[in-house]
Every structure is written in C-alpha cells, then in structure tokens.
C-alpha positions in Angstrom: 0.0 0.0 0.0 1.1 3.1 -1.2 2.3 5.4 2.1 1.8 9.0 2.7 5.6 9.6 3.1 5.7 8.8 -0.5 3.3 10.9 -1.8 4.9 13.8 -4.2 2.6 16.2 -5.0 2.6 17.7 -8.6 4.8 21.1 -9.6 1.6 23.0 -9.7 0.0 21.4 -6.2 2.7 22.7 -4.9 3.4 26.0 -6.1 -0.6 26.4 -4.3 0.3 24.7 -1.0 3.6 26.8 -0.8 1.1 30.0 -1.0 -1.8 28.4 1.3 1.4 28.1 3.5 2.7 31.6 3.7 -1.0 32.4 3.9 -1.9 30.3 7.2 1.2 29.0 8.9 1.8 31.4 11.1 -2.2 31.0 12.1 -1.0 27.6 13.7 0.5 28.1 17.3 4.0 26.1 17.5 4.1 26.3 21.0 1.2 23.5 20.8 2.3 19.7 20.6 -0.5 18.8 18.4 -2.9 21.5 17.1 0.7 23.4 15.4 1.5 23.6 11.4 3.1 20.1 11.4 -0.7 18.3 11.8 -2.1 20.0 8.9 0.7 20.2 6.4 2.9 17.3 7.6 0.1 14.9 8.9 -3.0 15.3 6.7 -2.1 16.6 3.9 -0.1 13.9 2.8 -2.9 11.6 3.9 -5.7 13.1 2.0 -3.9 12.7 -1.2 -3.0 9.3 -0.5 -6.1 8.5 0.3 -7.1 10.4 -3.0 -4.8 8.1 -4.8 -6.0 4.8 -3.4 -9.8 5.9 -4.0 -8.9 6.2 -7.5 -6.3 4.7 -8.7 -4.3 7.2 -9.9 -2.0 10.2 -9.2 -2.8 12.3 -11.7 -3.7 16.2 -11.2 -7.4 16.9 -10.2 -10.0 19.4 -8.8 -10.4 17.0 -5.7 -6.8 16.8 -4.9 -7.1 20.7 -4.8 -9.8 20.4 -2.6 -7.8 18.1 -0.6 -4.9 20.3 0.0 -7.5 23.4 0.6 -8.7 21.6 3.2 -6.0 20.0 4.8 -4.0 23.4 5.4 -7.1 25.4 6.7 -9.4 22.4 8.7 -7.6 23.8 12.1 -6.9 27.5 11.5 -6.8 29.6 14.4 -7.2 26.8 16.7 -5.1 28.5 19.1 -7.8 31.5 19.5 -11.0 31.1 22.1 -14.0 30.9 20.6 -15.8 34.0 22.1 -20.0 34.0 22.9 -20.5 36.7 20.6 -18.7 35.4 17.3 -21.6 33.6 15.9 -19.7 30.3 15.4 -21.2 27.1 16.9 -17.4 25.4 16.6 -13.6 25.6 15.6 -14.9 23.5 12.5 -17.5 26.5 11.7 -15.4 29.2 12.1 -12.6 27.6 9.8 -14.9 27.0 7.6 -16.1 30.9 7.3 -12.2 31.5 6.7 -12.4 29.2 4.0 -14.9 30.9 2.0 -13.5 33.8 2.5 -10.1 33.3 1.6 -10.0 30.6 -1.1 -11.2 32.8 -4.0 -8.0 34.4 -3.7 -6.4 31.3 -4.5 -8.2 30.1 -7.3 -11.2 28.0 -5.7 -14.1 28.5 -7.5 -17.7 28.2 -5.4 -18.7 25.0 -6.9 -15.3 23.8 -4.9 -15.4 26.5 -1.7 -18.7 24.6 -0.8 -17.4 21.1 -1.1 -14.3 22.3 1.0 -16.2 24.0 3.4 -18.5 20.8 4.1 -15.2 18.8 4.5 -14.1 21.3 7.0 -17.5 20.9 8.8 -17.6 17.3 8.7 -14.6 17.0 11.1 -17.0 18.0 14.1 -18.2 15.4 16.3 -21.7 14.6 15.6 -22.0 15.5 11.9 -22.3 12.8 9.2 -20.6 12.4 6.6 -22.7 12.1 2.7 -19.8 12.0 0.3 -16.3 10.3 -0.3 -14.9 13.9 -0.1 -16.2 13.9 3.3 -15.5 10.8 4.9 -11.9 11.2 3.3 -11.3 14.0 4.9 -12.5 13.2 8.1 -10.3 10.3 8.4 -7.2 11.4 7.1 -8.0 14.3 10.2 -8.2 11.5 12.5 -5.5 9.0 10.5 -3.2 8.2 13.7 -5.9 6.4 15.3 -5.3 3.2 13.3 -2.0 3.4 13.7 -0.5 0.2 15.0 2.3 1.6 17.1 -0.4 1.8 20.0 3.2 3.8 21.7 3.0 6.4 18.7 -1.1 6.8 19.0 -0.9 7.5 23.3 1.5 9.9 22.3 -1.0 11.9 20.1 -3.4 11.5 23.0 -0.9 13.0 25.4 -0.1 15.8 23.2 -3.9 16.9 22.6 -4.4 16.5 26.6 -1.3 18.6 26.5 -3.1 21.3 23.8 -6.7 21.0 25.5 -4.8 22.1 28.9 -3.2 25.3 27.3 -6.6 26.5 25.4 -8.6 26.0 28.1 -6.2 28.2 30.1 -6.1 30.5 27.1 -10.2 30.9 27.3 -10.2 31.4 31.2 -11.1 28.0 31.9 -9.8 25.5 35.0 -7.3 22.7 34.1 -9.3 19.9 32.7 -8.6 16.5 34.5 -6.5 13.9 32.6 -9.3 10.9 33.6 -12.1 13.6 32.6 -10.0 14.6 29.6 -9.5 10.5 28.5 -13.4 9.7 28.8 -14.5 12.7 26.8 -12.0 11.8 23.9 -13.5 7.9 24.1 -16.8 9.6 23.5 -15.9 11.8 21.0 -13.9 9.7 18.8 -16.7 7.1 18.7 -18.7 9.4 17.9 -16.5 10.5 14.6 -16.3 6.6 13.9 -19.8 6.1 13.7 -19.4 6.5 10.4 -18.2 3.9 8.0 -14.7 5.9 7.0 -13.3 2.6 4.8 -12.6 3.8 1.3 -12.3 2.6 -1.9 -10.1 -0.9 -2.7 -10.2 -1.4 1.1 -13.5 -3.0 0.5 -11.8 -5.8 -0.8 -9.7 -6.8 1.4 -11.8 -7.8 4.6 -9.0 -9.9 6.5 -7.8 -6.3 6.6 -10.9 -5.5 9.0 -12.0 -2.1 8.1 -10.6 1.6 9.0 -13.2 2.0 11.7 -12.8 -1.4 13.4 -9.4 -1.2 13.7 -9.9 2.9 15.1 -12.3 1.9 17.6 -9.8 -1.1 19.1 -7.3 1.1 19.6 -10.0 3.7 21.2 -11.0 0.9 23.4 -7.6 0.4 24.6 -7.5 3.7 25.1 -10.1 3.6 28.0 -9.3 0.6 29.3 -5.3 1.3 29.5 -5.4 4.9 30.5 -8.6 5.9 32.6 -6.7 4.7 35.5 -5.1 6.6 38.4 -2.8 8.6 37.0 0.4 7.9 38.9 -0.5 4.2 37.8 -0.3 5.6 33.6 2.6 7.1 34.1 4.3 4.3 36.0 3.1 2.4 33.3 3.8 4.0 29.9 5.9 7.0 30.4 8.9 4.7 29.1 7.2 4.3 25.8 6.5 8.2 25.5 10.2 9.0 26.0 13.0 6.9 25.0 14.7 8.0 21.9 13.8 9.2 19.9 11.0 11.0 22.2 7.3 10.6 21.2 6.0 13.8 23.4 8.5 16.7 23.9 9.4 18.0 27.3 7.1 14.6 29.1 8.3 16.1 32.0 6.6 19.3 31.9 3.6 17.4 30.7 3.6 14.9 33.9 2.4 16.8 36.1 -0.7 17.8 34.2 -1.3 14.3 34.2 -0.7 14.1 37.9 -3.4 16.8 38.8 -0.2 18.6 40.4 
C-alpha cells in the first residue's frame, strides 16, 4: 500500500500549498504539541492525497486533490484563539470553515469547490455525518493516527492533545481539565467520529484487513481501558514508551504533572 511519506505532490499542487502556506502558517501556534503547522501540512495533507490516490487509482492532477490540500492546510486554522459568545460560530470547525470561504477565492477556488471544501471542513465535528467520499476522506485522514498500529505512537497523540486542551482551556479562562475527565470525553468523541463507515475505496476488498473503523475503535478501546486509571499508575506504566529515543512527546516532563493533577 502506497504510504503518505511517498506521496509527491505535482509542480503546480505545490506552487498552491507553498502560498496556502505563507498564507496560514503562522495562524497555527507552535508552541502546541498537536494543534501546530506540522498536523495539517505534515500529517494530513499527505494523507488526504494518498487517500485520494488509493480511491482512484491514480496520481494524476485533479480538482479534488485541490480540494484536498485546501482543506487540509485550513481544517484547524486559528485553533489557538478562544472561541468567544458573541462570534456567531457554533465550533472551531464553523469558524474555519467561514475563513475558507473567505479566503479561497483568492487562490483560485471556485464556489462550486469552496462549498465542497467547506462541508469537509465541517464534517470534522463530532456529531456530523458524513454524505460523500470527499467527506469521509477528509475526516479520516484528520483523525489518520488512530489506526496506527504503534499503540506507543497513538498514546503519544493523545498526550499531546491533553497537553493542547490544557493550554486553550487556560487561554479561554477555563480550569485545568482532568487527565481521567479529559481521557473519557476523547472515548466519547472519537466514537462518535467513527460512527461513520470511513473505509474507502479498494479497502472494501480486502476484509481480512478489517476495516478503517474497526481497527480505530480497538485502539480507542484500549485507550479507555489502559489509561482511565489513576494517573500515577499511567505514568508508572507508559511513560517509558512516551520517552525513550527518539522522544514521542517533547518535554514529558513538563507534561507529567498535568497528568498528575499537580
């Protein structure tokens, strides 16, 4: 199976993500260990085409791959900023998707594909549904790293949006969430983005594969089971997977104690 590290994307693509990226990067806070530039451009991006790819068999240039990259570099923007009362926006996913439409034409996007974008963007939020390919692509390759088999590499994640959730929270004038509190709302949240059937394209064939979503929702399970425990008891247990070289969460020691309720 083709992987995302190998995807190239073509002279053109690139010339656009290279000017998405001047456009929004510094709208990503790299002081955050998950929500920063790296998860859209490094993470999902790269995803999204190759899921592109393996949906249809081929590499070659097309509006959706455009789409794709649209809403790859944009599906978090201004994460980092408290939504305020007042702003109109029901979520992060509405209010990115706003900056999409008005942005994009500046790029290129015509309407027809703003809208589809927009809905992709929209369709990351937990209790949406997803109607079209576009859609359940880019929901998945948003949430990619929970099928990852390194269950190490896939805590790690975890850790660093507990980290991220900690900071914005602070950020909006809220109290520091608990890490058991934090761990049970995540369970319920990603099952709720997995209701949907996210398998794509020549996956179907391949059952002894087991779908996208049933592999997702073990490693969700394990989740629960291995980490809604009392905290010293996780970090006596795990923290040497999170930190031996090369380290899988930066600076675990500043994140322990968050953890620890200290």
């Amino acid at each position: 199976m083709l992987l995302s590290e190998e995807i190239t994307p073509f002279p053109e693509e690139q010339e656009l993500i290279d000017a998405l990226t001047r456009k929004y990067e510094g709208r990503y806070d790299q002081t955050l260990l998950y929500y920063n530039w790296q998860h859209p451009h490094d993470e999902v991006l790269p995803e999204s085409l190759r899921l592109e790819e393996m949906c249809t068999g081929s590499p070659s240039p097309s509006k959706t791959r455009l789409q794709d990259i649209a809403f790859s570099l944009i599906h978090d923007v201004d994460e980092h900023v408290p939504l305020q009362p007042g702003d109109g926006f029901a979520g992060k996913e509405q209010r990115a998707s706003q900056i999409a439409s008005e942005d994009l034409p500046d790029f290129g996007y015509e309407p027809s594909d703003i809208r589809i974008i927009r809905e992709m963007i929209e369709k990351t939020a937990p209790g949406t549904r997803c109607e079209t390919t576009q859609e359940r692509k880019a929901r998945r390759a948003d949430i990619s790293n929970l099928r990852n088999k390194r269950r190490a590499l896939f805590l790690a994640k975890t850790v660093a949006i507990f980290n991220d959730v900690v900071a914005l929270s602070h950020r909006a004038g809220n109290e520091t969430p608990a890490w058991r509190e934090f761990v049970i709302k995540q369970h319920v949240t990603l099952t709720e983005l997995l209701k949907d059937d996210l398998t794509l394209g020549p996956e179907f064939s391949a059952p002894r594969h087991g779908s996208f979503n049933r592999m997702a929702m073990r490693n969700v399970h394990w989740l629960s089971k291995s980490v809604v425990l009392e905290p010293q008891r996780f970090i006596n247990r795990y923290e040497r997977y999170l930190t031996r070289r090369p380290a899988l969460v930066p600076d675990f020691e500043a994140i322990k104690p968050l953890i620890l309720g200290e």
